[in-house]
C-alpha positions as CSV (number, residue, x, y, z in Angstrom):
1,X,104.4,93.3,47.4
2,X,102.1,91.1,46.0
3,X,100.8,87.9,48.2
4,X,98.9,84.7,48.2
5,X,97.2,83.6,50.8
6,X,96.7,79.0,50.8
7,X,95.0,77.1,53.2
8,X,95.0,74.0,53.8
9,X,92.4,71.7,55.6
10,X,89.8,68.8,54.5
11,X,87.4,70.6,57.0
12,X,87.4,74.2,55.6
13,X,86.5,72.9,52.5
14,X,83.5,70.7,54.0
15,X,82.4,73.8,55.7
16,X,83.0,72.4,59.4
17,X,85.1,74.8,59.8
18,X,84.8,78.7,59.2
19,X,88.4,80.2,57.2
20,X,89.1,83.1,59.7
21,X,92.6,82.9,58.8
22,X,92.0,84.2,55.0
23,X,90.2,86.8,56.3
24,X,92.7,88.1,59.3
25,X,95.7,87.9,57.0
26,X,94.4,90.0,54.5
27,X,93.4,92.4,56.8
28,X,96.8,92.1,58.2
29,X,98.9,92.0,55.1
30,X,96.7,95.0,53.7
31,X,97.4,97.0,56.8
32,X,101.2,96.6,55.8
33,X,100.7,97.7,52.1
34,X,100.9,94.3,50.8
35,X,98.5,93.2,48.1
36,X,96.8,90.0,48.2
37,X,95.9,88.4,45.2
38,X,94.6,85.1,45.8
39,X,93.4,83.6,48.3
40,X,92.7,79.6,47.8
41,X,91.6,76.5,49.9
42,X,93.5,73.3,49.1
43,X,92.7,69.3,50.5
44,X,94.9,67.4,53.3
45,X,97.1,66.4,49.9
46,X,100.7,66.5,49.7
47,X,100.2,66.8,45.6
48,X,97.4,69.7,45.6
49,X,99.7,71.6,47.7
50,X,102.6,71.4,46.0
51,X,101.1,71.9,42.7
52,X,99.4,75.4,44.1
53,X,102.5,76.4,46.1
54,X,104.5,75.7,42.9
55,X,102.6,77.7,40.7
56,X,101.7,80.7,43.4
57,X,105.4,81.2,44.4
58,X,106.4,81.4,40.4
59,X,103.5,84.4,40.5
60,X,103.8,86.4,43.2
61,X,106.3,87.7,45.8
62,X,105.6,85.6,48.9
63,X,103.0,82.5,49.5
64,X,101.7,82.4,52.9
65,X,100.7,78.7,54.0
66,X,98.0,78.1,56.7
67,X,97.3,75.2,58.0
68,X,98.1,70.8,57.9
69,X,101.2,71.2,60.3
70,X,102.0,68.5,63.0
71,X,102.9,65.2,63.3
72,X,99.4,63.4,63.0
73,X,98.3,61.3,59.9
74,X,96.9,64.4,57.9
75,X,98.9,66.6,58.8
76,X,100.8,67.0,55.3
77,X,101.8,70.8,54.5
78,X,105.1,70.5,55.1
79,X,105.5,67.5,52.8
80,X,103.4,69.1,50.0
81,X,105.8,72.4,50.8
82,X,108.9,70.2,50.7
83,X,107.5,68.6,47.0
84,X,106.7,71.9,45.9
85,X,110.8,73.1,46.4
86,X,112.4,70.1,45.9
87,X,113.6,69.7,49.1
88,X,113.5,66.7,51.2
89,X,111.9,67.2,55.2
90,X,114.7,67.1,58.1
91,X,114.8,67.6,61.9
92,X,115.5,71.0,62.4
93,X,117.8,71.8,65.6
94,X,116.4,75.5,66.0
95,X,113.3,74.2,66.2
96,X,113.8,71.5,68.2
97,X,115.6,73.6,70.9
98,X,112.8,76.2,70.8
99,X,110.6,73.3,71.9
100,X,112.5,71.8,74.6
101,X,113.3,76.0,75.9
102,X,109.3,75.4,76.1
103,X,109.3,72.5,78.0
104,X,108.8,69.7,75.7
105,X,112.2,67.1,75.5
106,X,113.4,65.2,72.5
107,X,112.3,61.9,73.7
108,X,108.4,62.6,73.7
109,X,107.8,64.8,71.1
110,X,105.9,62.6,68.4
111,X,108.3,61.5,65.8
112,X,108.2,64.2,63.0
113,X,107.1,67.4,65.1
114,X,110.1,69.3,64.3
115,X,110.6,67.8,60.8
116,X,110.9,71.0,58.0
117,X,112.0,71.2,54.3
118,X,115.9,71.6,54.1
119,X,117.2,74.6,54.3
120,X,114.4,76.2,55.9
121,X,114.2,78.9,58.5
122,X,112.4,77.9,61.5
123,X,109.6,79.9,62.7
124,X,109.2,79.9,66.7
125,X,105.2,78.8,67.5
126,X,105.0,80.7,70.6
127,X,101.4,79.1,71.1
128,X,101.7,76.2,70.3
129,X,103.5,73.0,69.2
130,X,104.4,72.7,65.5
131,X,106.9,74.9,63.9
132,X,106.6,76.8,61.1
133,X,108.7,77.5,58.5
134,X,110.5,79.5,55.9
135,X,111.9,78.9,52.4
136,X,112.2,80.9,49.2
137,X,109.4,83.1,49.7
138,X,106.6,80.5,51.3
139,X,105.9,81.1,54.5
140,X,104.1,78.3,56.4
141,X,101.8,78.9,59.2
142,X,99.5,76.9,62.0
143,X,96.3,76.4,61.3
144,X,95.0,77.2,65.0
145,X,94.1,80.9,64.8
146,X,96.0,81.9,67.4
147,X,98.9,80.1,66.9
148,X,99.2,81.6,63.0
149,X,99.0,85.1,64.8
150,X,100.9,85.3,66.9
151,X,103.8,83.3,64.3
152,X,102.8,86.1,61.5
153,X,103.3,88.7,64.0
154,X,106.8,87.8,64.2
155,X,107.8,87.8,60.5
156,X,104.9,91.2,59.9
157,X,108.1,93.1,59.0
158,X,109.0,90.6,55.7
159,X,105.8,92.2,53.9
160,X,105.4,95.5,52.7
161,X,104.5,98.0,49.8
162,X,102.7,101.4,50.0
163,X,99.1,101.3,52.3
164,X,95.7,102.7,51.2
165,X,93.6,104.7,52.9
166,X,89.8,103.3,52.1
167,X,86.9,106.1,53.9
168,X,83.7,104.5,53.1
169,X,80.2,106.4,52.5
170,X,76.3,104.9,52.9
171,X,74.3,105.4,50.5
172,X,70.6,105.4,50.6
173,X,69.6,105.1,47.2
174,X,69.7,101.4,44.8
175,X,72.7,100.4,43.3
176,X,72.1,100.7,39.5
177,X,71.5,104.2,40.2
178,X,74.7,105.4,41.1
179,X,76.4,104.2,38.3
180,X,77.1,107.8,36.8
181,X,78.4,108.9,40.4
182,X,80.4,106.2,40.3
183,X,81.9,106.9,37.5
184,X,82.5,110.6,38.2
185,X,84.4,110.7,41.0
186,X,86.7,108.4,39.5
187,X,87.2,111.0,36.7
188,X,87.7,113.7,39.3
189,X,90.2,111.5,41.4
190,X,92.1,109.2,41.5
191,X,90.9,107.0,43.6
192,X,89.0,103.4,43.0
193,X,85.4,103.2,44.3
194,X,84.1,99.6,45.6
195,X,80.1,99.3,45.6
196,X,78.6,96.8,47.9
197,X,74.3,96.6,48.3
198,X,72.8,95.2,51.0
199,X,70.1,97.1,53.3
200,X,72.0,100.1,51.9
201,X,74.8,100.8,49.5
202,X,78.4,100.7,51.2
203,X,80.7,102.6,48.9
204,X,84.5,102.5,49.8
205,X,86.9,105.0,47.6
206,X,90.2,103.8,48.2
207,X,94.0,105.6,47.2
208,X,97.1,105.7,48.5
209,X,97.0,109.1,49.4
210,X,94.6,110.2,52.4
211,X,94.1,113.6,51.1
212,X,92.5,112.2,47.9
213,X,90.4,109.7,49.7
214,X,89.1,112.2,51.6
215,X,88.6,114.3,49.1
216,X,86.5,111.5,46.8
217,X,84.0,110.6,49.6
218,X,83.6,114.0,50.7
219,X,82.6,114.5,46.9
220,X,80.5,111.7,47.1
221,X,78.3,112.3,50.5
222,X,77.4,116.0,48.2
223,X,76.4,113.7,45.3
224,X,73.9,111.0,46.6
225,X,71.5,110.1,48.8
226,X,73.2,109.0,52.5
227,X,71.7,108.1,55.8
């Protein structure tokens, strides 16, 4: 299952606020089997959302929304979600009985709360306020951390596919020269091999079976330099 991962928020993109959510839904949607392959910050505008969502949703299996939902004055995902489908926003009923089960009555929620593209299916925010919602493969999600959490720990079970096991091995020697390592162990499995320098070089050898990952990094840790 291949995934894209959008969020959405004027202040991730001025860097007032760190994207945690990219990062924990990757991890999440990995964890599952699911690929992601792109991950991309849009504005507070309905038109930039809807022209990504459009094109993402065409692309890949499922597009995971983050962010922009609630009633306030830039709060606009669902509108750029409803552009993107074609779809005009509505009151939904589930939604709004989820909210009043929680406390909240009709009468002073702020006018547009509970307001999702038709035909969507409402996603309970157990943390929180706004709804989410889904609709032909877009999934949209809060922005506060722990409201999109706990909301994508509901629908975990609608992504899938075959999970990798990644075993990772330090290596104490520069970069450039484990280039014909590298390149070995992928000839004698078949794995992939990540290389990432820093104080040291972390290598990660990655397949879908556990047996051949093992096998690569052992291969490796008798090949190079490790601390």
């Amino acid at each position: 299952m291949n995934v894209a991962v959008v969020t959405v928020g004027d202040e991730l993109l001025a860097g007032r606020t760190t994207d945690t959510n990219a990062t924990w839904l990757c991890e999440r949607l990995a964890d599952r089997g699911a690929t992601v392959e792109r991950v991309t910050t849009v504005p507070d505008r309905i038109a930039d959302i809807a022209r990504v969502v459009n094109e993402y949703r065409a692309e890949y299996d499922a597009v995971i929304v983050t962010g922009g939902l609630g009633p306030t004055h830039d709060d606009v995902t669902m509108e750029g979600i409803a552009a993107a489908l074609g779809r005009s926003l509505e009151e939904h009923e589930d939604a709004l009985a989820w909210l009043e089960e929680d406390g909240y009555s009709r009468a002073a929620l702020t006018e547009g709360t509970a307001h999702l593209p038709e035909g969507a299916r409402a996603l309970h925010n157990e943390a929180g306020v706004a709804p989410g919602a889904a609709l032909e493969g877009v999934y949209v999600l809060p922005g506060v951390p722990t409201e999109m959490r706990a909301m994508f720990e509901s629908i975990k079970s609608e992504f899938s596919g075959t999970p990798t096991h990644v075993v990772e091995v330090v290596a104490d020697e520069p970069e450039s020269a484990l280039l014909d390592r590298l390149e070995e162990v992928r000839e004698r499995f078949d794995v992939s091999v990540g290389s990432y320098p820093g104080e040291s070089v972390r290598l990660t050898v990655e397949s879908t079976d556990e047996e051949t990952a093992e096998a690569a990094a052992s291969w490796l840790r008798e090949h190079v330099e490790t601390r």
